[in-house]
TORMI-180694 format. One record per residue (C-alpha): residue in three letters; y, x, z. Coordinates in steps of 0.2 Angstrom, whole numbers, padded with zeros to 4 digits, always signed. Layout:
<pts>
ALAYXZ/...
</pts>
This chain:
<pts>
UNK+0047-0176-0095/UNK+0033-0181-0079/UNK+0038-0168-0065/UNK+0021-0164-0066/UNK+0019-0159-0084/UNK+0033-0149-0081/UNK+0026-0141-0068/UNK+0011-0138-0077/UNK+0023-0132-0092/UNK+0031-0119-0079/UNK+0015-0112-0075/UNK+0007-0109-0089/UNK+0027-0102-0095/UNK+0025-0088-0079/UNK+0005-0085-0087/UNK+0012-0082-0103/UNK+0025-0070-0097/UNK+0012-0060-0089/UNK+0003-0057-0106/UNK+0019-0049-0112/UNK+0022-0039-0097/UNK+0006-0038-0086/UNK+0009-0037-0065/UNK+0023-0052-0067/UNK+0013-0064-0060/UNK+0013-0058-0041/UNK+0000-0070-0037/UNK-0007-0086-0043/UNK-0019-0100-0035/UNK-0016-0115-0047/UNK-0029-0123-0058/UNK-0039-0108-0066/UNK-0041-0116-0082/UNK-0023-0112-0086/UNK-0027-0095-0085/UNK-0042-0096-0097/UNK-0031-0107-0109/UNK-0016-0095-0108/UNK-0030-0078-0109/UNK-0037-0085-0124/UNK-0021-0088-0135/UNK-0014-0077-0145/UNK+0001-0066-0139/UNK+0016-0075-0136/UNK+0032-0071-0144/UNK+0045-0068-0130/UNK+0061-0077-0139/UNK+0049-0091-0141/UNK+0046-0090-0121/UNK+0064-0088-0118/UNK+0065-0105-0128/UNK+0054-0112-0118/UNK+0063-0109-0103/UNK+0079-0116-0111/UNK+0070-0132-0115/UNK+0060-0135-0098/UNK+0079-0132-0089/UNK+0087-0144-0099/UNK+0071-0157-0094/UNK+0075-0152-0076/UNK+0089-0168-0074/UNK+0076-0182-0080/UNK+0061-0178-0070/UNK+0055-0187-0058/UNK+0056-0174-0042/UNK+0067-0170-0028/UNK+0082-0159-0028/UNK+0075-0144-0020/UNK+0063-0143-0032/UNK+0073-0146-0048/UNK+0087-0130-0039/UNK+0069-0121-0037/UNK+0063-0123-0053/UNK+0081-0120-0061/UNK+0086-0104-0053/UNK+0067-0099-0060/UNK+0068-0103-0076/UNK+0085-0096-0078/UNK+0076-0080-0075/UNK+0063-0079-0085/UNK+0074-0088-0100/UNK+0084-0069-0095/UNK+0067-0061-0097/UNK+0060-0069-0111/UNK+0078-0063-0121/UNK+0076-0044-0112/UNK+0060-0043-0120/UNK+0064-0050-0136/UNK+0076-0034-0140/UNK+0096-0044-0135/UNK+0105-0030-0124/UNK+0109-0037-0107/UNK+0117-0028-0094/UNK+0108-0021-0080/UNK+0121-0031-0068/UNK+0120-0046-0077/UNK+0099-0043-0078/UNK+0099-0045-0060/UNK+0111-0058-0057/UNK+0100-0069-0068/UNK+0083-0067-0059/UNK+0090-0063-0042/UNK+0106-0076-0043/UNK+0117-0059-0034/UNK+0129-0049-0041/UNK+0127-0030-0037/UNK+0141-0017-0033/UNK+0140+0000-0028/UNK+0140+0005-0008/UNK+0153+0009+0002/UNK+0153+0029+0005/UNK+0162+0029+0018/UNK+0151+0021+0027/UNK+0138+0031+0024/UNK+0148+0044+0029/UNK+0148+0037+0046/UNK+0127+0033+0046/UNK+0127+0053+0045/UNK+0140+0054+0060/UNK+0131+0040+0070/UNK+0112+0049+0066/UNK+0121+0066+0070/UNK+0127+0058+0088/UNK+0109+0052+0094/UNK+0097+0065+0084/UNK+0094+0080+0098/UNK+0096+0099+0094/UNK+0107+0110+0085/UNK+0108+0115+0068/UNK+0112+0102+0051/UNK+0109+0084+0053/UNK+0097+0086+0037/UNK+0085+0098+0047/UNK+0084+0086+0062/UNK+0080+0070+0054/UNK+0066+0078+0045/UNK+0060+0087+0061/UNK+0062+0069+0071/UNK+0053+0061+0054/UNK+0037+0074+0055/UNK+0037+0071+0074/UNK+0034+0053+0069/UNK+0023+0054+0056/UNK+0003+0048+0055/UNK-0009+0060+0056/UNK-0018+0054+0037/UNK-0035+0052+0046/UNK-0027+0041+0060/UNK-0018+0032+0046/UNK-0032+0015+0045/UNK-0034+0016+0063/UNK-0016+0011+0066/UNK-0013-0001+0053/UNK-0025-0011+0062/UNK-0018-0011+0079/UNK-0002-0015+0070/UNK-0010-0030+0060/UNK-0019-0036+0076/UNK-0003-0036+0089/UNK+0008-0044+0075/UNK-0005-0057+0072/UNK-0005-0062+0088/UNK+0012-0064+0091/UNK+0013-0074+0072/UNK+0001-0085+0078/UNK+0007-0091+0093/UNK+0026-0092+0089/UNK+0023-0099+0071/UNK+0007-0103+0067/UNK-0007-0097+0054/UNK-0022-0106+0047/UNK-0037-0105+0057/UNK-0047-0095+0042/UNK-0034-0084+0035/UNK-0038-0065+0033/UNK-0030-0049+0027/UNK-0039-0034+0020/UNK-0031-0018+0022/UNK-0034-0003+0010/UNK-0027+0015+0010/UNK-0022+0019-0009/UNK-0014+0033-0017/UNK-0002+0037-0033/UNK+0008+0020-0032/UNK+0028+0018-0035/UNK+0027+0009-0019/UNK+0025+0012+0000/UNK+0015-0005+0004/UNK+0010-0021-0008/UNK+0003-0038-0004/UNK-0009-0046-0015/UNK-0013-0063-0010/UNK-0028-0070-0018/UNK-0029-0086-0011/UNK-0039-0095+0001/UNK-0028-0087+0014/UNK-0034-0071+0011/UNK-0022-0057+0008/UNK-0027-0038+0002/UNK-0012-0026+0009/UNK-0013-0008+0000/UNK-0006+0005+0008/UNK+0001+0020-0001/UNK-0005+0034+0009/UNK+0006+0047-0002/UNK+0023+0040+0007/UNK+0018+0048+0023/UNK+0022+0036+0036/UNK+0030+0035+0050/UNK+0025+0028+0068/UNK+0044+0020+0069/UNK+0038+0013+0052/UNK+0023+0005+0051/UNK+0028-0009+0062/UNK+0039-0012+0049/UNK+0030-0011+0035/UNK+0015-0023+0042/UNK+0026-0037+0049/UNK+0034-0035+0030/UNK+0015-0037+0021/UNK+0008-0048+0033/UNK+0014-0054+0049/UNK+0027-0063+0047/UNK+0030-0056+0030/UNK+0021-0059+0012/UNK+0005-0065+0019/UNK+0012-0078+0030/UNK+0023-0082+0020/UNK+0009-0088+0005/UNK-0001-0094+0018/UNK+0010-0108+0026/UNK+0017-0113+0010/UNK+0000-0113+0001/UNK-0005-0125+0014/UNK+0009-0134+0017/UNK+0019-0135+0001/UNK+0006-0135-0011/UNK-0009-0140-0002/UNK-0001-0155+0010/UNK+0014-0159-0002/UNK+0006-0155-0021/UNK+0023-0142-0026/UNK+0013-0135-0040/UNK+0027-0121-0045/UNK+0024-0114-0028/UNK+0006-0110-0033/UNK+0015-0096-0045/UNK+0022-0081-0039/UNK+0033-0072-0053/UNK+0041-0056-0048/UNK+0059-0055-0055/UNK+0065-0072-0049/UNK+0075-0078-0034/UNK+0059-0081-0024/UNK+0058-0062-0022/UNK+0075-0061-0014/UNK+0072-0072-0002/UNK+0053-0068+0000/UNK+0060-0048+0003/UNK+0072-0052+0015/UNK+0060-0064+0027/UNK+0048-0047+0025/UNK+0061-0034+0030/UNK+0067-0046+0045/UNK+0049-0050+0050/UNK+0052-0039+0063/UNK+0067-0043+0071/UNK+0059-0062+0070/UNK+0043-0059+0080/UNK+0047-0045+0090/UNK+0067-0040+0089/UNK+0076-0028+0100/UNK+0065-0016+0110/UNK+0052-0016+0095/UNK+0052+0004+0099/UNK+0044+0002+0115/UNK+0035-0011+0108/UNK+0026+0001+0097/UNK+0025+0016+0107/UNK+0014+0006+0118/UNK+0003+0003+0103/UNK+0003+0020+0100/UNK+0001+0026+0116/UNK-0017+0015+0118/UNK-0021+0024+0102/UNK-0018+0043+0110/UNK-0003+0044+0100/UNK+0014+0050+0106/UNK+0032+0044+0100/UNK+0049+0041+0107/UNK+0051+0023+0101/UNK+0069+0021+0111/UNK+0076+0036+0099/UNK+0065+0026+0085/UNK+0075+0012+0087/UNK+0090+0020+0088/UNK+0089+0031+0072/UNK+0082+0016+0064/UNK+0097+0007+0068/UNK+0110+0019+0064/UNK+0101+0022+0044/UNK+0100+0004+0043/UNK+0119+0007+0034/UNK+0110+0016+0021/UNK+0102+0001+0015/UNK+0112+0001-0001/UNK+0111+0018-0006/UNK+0093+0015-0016/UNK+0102-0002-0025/UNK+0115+0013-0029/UNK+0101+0025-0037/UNK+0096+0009-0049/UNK+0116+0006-0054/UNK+0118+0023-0058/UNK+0102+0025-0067/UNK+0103+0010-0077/UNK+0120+0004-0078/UNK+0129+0019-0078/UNK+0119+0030-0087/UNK+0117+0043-0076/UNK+0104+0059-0078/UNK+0089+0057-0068/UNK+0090+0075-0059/UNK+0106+0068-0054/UNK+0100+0051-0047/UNK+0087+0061-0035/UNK+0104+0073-0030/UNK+0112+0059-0026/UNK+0096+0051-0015/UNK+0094+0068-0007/UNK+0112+0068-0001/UNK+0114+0050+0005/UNK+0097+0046+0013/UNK+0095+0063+0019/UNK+0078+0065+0012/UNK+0068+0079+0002/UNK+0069+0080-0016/UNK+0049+0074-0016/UNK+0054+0058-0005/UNK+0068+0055-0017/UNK+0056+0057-0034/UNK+0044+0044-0026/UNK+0059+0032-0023/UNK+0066+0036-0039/UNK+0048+0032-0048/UNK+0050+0013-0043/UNK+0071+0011-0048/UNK+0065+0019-0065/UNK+0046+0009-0067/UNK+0053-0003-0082/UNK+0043-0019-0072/UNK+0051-0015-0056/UNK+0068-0007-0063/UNK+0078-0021-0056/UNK+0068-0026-0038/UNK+0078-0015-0025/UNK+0090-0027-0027/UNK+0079-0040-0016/UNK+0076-0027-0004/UNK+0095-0022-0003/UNK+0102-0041-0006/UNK+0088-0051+0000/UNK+0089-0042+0020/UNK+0108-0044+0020/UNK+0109-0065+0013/UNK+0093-0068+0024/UNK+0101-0058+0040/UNK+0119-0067+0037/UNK+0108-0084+0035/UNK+0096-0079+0050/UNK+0113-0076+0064/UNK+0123-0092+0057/UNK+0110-0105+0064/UNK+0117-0118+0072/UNK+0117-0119+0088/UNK+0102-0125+0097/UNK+0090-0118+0085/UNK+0082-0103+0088/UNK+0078-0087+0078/UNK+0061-0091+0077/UNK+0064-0112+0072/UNK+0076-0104+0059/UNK+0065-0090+0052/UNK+0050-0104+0050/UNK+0060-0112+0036/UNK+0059-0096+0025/UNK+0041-0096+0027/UNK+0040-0115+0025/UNK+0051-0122+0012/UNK+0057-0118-0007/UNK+0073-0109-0001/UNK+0084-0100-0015/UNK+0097-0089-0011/UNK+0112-0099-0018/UNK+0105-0111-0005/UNK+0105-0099+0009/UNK+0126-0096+0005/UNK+0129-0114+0003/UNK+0122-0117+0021/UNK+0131-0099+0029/UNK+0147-0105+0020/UNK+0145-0122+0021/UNK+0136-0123+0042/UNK+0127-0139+0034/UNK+0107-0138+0037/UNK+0099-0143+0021/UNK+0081-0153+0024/UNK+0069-0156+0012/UNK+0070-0178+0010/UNK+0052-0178+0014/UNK+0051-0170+0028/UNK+0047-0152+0031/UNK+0031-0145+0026/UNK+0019-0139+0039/UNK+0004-0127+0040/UNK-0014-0132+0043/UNK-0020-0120+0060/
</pts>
């Protein structure tokens, strides 16, 4: 098959997918008759999608398009292929659900070392009393006034643009719309809608955190998801004609990677001292927070990371009660059983039942990948190929296992702006 009729073929595959199961198409900026077409059939059948992505894999050797794409397209189709057969009623297990569209194997966390985050938070958080009671006095000493909530979501925005734009470049008419939303499994969510434009939602209902927000706009933004479809929008698809980056499908090996470069947006563009970073910020707004004790008590929870990829194995693999999941969220993250319900409400949402996993696996591959650049490149240069190139994450442990620098043959795709 023409690489560009199987392109086309994979599009219209990810459209038809989100008939079945609206919101899997994250985002998609390709030809709009192929929406219209795919709106105007009738509903498709998912074992006959699942066939389809059989059929456009085993095309994948003949076509006419470089190896990067043809590992692109193949880890995605070998997700939805896994999708198509979860809708059509074959039981698949959760584990081997989320090594099909996230090309990772999940295991449970190690306890003990959570038992030693709770040691290390207990050593820097100041007071008496339990450990349980000081984090959540630290955490309501941090948090956002609601009303003040849009004010500092720009500031964020607009320090972090700044920086993005001078260390790694943005088109010159790219734009993102913030929005302050409520009753969403979610804390934050990008919507790009082409163009360069992005609309962020931000879930107001979270309650967040001063120590946090830099966090969560570097992920939806800058550097994150909107820079991210940004530079590949113009470089990928607009300079170089990859159609099948045109298509964002959640559930697929783009969204482990895509996560991971969103957590570590961050540490990319502003890394250690990001605490002072911010209390400045906040400080201009007439806010006050301790951002060296942010940066600390960030650092030491960080080794909580897996215990949310934990609620999901216990929840869907294992079978466990609900009520018990939340216990077991309360205990770890050290959070109050409403925090832990609103965390549980996206692990047990059936279209994002799998996802944790690219916030969990997708930081830690993207971290290892990030600290095992050779030598001579920077963090930065290293970073700008996640925003820039069709990266998968069996690609990402070839080159951490491997040290070999994979290029794309026709050169690296670059950004208008």
């Amino acid at each position: 098959m023409d690489g560009n009729q199987l392109v086309r073929e994979y599009q219209l595959l990810g459209l038809r997918f989100d008939r079945l199961t609206p919101g899997v198409v994250d985002s998609y900026t390709g030809d709009p008759a192929l929406r219209r077409l795919v709106d105007n059939e009738s509903a498709p059948a998912p074992a006959a999608l699942a066939a389809s992505a059989r059929s456009l894999r085993r095309e994948l050797a003949g076509a006419d398009l470089a190896e990067a794409r043809r590992r692109f397209l193949d880890a995605h189709l070998a997700a939805l292929e896994c999708a198509g057969r979860k809708l059509a009623g074959e039981p698949i297990g959760f584990v081997d659900e989320v090594r099909s569209y996230f090309q990772t194997t999940i295991t449970p966390g190690d306890q003990d070392a959570y038992r030693q985050a709770h040691a290390d938070l207990d050593a820097v958080l100041p007071g008496g009393g339990p450990l349980r009671e000081r984090l959540a006095d630290f955490r309501a000493r941090d948090e956002i006034p609601p009303r003040r909530l849009a004010g500092c979501v720009h500031a964020v925005s607009s320090a972090l643009r700044d920086r993005v734009r001078g260390l790694v470049g943005l088109p010159e008419r790219e734009i993102v719309e913030y929005q302050v939303v409520a009753d969403k499994p979610w804390s934050g969510f990008n919507y790009y809608l082409g163009d360069f434009r992005s609309r962020v939602a931000i879930n107001a209902d979270v309650g967040h955190r001063m120590s946090n927000l830099p966090h969560l706009v570097a992920h939806e933004s800058y550097p994150g998801h909107h820079t991210e479809h940004c530079r590949k929008d113009a470089g990928l698809v607009g300079a170089l004609g990859h159609g099948e980056q045109a298509i964002f499908l959640l559930n697929t090996p783009q969204c482990l990677v895509a996560e991971g470069l969103a957590d570590l947006g961050l540490h990319a563009v502003v890394g250690a001292g990001w605490g002072a970073w911010t209390e400045g910020i906040m400080a201009d707004l007439g806010l006050w927070m301790d951002g060296e004790l942010a940066e600390t008590v960030e650092r030491a929870a960080g080794a909580l990371l897996s215990v949310r990829q934990d609620a999901a194995l216990l929840l869907h693999d294992r079978g466990v009660d609900q009520d018990d999941v939340i216990e077991y969220l309360c205990r770890w993250l050290l959070v109050p059983p409403r925090r832990a319900r609103q965390l549980l409400r996206f692990v047990a949402d059936p279209l994002w039942r799998a996802y944790t996993t690219t916030y969990v696996e997708g930081y830690r591959l993207v971290r290892a990948w990030l600290d095992a650049r050779p030598a001579g490149e920077s963090l930065i240069e290293r970073y700008r190929r996640l925003l820039d190139e069709p990266l998968v994450p069996i690609t990402l442990r070839e080159e951490i296992s491997e040290g070999v620098r994979w290029l794309p043959s026709n050169g690296r795709a670059g950004c208008a702006g």
